[in-house]
C-alpha positions as CSV (number, residue, x, y, z in Angstrom):
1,X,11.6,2.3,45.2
2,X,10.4,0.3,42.7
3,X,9.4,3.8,40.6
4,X,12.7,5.0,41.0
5,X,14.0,1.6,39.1
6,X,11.7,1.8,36.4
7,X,12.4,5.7,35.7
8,X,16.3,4.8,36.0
9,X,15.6,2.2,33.4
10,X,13.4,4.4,30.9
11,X,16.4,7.3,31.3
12,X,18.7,4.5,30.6
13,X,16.5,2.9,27.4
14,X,16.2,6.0,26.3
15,X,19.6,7.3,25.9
16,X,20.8,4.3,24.2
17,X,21.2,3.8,20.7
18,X,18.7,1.9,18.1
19,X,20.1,-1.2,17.2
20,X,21.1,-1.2,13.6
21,X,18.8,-3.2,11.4
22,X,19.9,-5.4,8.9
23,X,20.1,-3.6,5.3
24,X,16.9,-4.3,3.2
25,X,16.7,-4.4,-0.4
26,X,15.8,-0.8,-2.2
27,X,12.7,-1.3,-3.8
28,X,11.9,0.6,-7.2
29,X,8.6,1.8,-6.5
30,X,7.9,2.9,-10.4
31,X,7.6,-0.7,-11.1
32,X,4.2,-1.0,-8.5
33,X,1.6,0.5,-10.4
34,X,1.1,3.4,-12.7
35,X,2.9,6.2,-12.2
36,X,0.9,9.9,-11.5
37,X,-0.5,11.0,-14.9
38,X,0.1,7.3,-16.3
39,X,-3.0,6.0,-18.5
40,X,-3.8,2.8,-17.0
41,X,-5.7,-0.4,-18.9
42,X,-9.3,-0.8,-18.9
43,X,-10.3,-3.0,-16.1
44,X,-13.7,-4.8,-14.7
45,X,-13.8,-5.0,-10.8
46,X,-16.5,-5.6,-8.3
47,X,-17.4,-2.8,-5.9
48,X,-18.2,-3.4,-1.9
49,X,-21.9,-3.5,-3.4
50,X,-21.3,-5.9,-5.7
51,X,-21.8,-3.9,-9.0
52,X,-19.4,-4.2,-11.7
53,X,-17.5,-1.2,-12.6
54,X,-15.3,-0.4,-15.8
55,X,-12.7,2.1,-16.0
56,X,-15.2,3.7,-18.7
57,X,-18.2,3.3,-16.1
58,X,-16.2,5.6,-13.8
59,X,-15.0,7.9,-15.8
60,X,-16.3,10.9,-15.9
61,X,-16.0,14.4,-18.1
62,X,-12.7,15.6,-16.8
63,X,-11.4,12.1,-16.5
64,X,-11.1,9.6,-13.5
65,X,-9.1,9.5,-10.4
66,X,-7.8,6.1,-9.2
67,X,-6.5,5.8,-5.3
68,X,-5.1,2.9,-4.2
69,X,-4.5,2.7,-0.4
70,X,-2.8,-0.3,0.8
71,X,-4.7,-1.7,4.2
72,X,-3.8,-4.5,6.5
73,X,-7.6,-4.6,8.0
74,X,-8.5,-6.1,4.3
């Protein structure tokens, strides 16, 4: 019985319609970071091994490629 109740109430959840969330502000990403192709000012940062690397330090005969991933685990 009580499996029957709970599958009633998943068939039920699930035909129902998403609440409508609140409208959020549009967000003009070109004004995050550098855009794809975009030079970008030398900078000095410390790697996870402590060593200090330049943009010139990294860059290499073809150029450099910059990735920034945006983590929550930081």
């Amino acid at each position: 019985m009580q499996r029957l109740i709970v599958l009633v109430l998943l068939v039920l959840m699930s035909t129902l319609e998403p609440k409508a969330q609140g409208t959020r502000a549009r967000i003009d990403v070109s004004k995050l970071g550098p855009e794809v192709g975009e030079r970008v000012p030398d900078f000095e940062l410390v790697d996870q091994t402590g060593t200090k690397r330049t943009l010139q330090s990294i860059m290499g005969r073809r150029g450099a490629m910059l990735v920034f991933v945006r983590s929550a685990d930081w």
